[in-house]
VMD Tcl script that draws the C-alpha trace (Angstrom):
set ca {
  {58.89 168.98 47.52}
  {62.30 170.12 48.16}
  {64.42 170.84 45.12}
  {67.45 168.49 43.73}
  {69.95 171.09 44.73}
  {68.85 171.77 48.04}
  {69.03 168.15 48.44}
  {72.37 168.15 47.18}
  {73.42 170.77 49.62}
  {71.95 169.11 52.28}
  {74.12 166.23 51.78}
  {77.30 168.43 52.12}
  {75.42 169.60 55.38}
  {75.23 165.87 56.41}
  {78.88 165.52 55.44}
  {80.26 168.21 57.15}
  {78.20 167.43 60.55}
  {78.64 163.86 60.30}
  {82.87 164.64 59.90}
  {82.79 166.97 63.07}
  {79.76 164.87 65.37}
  {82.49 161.84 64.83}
  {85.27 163.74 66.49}
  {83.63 165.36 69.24}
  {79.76 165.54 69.13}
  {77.59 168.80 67.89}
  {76.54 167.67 64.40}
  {73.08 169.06 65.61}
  {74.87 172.19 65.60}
  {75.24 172.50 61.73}
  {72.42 170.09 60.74}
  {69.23 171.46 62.13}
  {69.91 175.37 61.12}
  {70.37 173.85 57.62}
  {67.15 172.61 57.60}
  {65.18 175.08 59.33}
  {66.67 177.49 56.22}
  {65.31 175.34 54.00}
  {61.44 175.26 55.42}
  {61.10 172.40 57.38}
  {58.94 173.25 60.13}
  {60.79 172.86 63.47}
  {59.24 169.47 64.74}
  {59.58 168.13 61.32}
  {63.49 169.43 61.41}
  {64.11 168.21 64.90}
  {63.16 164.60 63.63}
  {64.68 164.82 60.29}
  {67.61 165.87 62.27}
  {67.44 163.00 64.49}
  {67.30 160.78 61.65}
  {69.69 161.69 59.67}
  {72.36 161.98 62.49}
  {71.62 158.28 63.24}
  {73.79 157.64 59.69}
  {76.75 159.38 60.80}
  {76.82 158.09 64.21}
  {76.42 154.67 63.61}
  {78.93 154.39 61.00}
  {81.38 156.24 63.41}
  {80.31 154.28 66.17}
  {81.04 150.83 64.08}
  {84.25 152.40 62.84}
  {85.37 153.22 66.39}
  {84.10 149.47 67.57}
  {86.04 147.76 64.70}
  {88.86 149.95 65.70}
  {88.85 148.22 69.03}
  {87.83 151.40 71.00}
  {84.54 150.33 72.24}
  {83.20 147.05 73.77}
  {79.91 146.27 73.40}
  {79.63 143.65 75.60}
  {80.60 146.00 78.63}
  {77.71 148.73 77.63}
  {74.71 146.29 77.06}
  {73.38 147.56 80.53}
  {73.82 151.35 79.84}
  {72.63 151.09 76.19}
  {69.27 149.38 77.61}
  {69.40 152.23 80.36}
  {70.66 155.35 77.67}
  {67.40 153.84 75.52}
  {64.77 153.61 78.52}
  {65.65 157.35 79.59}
  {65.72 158.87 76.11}
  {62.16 157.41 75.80}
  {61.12 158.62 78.92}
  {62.17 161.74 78.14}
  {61.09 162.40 75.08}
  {57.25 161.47 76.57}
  {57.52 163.68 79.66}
  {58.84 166.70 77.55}
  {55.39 168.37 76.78}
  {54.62 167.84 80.41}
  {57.45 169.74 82.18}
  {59.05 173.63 82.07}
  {62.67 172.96 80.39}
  {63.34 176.93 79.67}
  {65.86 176.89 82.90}
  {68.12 174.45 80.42}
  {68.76 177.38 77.91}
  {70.92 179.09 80.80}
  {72.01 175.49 82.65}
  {73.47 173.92 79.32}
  {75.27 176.85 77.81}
  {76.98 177.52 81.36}
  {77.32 173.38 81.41}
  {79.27 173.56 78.04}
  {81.67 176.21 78.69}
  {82.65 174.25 81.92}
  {83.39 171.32 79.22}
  {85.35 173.65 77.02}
  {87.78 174.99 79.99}
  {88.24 171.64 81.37}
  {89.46 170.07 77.73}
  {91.24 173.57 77.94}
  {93.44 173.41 80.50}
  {93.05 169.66 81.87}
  {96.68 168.87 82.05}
  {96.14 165.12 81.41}
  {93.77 164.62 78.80}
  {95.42 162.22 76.50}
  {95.40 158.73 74.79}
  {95.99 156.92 77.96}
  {93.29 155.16 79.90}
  {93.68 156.50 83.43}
  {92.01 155.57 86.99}
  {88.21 155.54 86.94}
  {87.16 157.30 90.14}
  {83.59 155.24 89.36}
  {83.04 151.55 88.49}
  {82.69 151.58 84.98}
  {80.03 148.65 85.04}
  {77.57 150.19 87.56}
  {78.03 154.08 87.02}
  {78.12 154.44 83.62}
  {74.47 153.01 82.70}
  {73.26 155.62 85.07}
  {75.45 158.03 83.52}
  {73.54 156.32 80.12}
  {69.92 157.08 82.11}
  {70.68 160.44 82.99}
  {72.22 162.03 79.55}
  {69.88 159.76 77.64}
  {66.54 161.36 79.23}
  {68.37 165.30 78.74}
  {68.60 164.05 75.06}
  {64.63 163.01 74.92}
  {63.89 166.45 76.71}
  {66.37 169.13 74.99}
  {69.17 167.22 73.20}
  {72.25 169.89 72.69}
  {75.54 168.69 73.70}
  {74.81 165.14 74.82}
  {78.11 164.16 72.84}
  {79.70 166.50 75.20}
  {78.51 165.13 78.51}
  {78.47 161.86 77.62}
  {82.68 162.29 76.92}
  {83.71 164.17 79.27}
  {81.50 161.43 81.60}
  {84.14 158.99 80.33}
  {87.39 161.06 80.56}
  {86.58 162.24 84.36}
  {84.09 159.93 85.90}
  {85.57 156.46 84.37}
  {89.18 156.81 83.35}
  {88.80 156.42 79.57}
  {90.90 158.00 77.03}
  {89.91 160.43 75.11}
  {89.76 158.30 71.43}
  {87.96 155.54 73.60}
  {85.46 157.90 75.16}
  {84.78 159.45 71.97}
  {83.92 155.64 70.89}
  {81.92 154.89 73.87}
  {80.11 158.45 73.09}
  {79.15 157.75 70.02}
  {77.09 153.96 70.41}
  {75.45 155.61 73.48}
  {74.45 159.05 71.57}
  {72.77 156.63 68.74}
  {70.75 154.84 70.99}
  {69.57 158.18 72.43}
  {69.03 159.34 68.93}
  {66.95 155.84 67.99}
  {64.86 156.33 70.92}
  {63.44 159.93 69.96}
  {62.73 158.23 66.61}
  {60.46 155.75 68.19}
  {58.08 158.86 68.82}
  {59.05 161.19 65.52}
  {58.70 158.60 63.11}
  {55.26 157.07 63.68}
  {53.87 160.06 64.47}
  {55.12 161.16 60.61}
  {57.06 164.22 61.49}
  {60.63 163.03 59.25}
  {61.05 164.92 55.95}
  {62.34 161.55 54.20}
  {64.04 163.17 51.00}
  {65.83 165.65 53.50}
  {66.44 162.88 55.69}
  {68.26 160.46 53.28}
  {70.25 163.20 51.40}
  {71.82 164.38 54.28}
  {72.34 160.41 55.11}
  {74.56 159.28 52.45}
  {76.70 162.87 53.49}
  {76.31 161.42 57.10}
  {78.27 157.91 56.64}
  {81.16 159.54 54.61}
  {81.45 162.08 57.13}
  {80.93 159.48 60.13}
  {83.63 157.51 58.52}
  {86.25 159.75 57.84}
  {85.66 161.75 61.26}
  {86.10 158.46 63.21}
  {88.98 157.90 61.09}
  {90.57 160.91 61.89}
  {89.63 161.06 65.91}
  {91.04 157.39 65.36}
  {94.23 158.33 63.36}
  {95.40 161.99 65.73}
  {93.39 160.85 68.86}
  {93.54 163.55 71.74}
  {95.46 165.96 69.40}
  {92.72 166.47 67.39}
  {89.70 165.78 69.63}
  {90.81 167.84 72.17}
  {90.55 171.06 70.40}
  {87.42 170.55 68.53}
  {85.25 169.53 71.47}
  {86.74 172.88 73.17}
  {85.40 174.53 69.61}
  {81.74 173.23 69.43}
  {81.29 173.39 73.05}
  {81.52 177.26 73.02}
  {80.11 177.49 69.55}
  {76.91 175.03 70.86}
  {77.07 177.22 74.00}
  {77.22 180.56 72.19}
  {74.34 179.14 69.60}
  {72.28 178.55 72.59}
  {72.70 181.84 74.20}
  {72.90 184.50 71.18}
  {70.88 182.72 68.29}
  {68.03 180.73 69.48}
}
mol new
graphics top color blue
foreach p $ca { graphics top sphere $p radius 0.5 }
foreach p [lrange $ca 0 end-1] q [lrange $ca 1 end] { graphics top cylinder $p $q radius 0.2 }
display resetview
């Protein structure tokens, strides 16, 4: 039984992670440390993790949607294709070697960080999509949605730069678009942690209630600066997510 002020610290956790997964992805980052320092055991911390992230990224995603950065209607195929490939991965994880991803993703993610670095035309502006939107990005969806079910750190950060280079978007809509396909990835590892009882609920729902105030005011913000603020905080948790993954496993 975990004690009232670790719970209560846990919900600043959920706050802060929520604020900064919003903007740019990498709540993981500062959530699931938090909770393996507390004792959860890692299985149990990777699916209180999950669940609790699904708070904050659903009330960003809804914020960004009401906003008018996201249409649903347009991702229906790639949320049924993000879902089916998060599943699938999640299943085939026990069954395959994923140990070259610790040096693949970090490398992956410090591409991300110099491109948001020094791409000269990252801004609010939708631009060209060198990819139909309609039949690319549900197998963009597939792809980043089965990485999730299979290792998980910095989906946020494919799945937007996907959208900035691949399709065009700007960077406050691609954050928006980010965010309703990261919590259907998220939903679909869920559909395996939660029967199989591995979610700490009093963890879970203390970091939740932090998770939709910081969902809300992140979106708000990414909403309210756009590309001058998400710009340099995806550079930041990119190489911090990178360097995590490298250094302090």
């Amino acid at each position: 039984m975990l004690d009232p002020l670790v719970l209560l610290a846990l919900a600043a956790v959920g706050l802060l992670a929520g604020f900064v997964d919003a903007i740019a992805g990498g709540g993981g980052m500062i959530a699931l440390p938090a909770l393996l320092s507390v004792g959860l055991p890692p299985v149990s911390a990777l699916a209180t993790n999950k669940l609790q992230s699904v708070f904050g990224t659903g009330m960003a995603a809804i914020t960004y949607w009401r906003r008018g950065f996201v249409s649903l209607k347009a991702l229906v195929p790639s949320i049924a294709l993000t879902y089916a490939g998060a599943l699938i991965g999640a299943v085939v994880v026990k069954q395959i070697d994923v140990s070259l991803l610790d040096v693949v993703v970090p490398v992956a993610l410090i591409g991300i960080a110099v491109y948001f670095l020094f791409a000269p035309n990252l801004s609010d502006a939708d631009k060209a999509a060198r990819l139909p939107f309609g039949l690319f990005v549900p197998l963009m969806g597939f792809a980043i949605g089965f990485y999730d079910g299979i290792f998980g750190p910095g989906t946020g950060s494919f799945l937007t730069i996907g959208f900035v280079m691949l399709f065009g978007l700007a960077l406050t809509r691609a954050s928006g678009n980010t965010k309703i396909l990261n919590l259907v990835s998220n939903l679909a590892a869920l559909t395996i942690f939660i029967p199989a009882g591995d979610v700490v609920w009093p963890a879970a729902i203390a970091m939740a209630v932090g998770q939709v105030v910081g969902g809300y005011v992140g979106a708000r913000t990414g909403i309210r600066y756009g590309a001058k603020i998400i710009r340099p905080v995806v550079v930041v948790v990119s190489i911090a997510l990178a360097l995590r993954l490298l250094f302090f496993k």
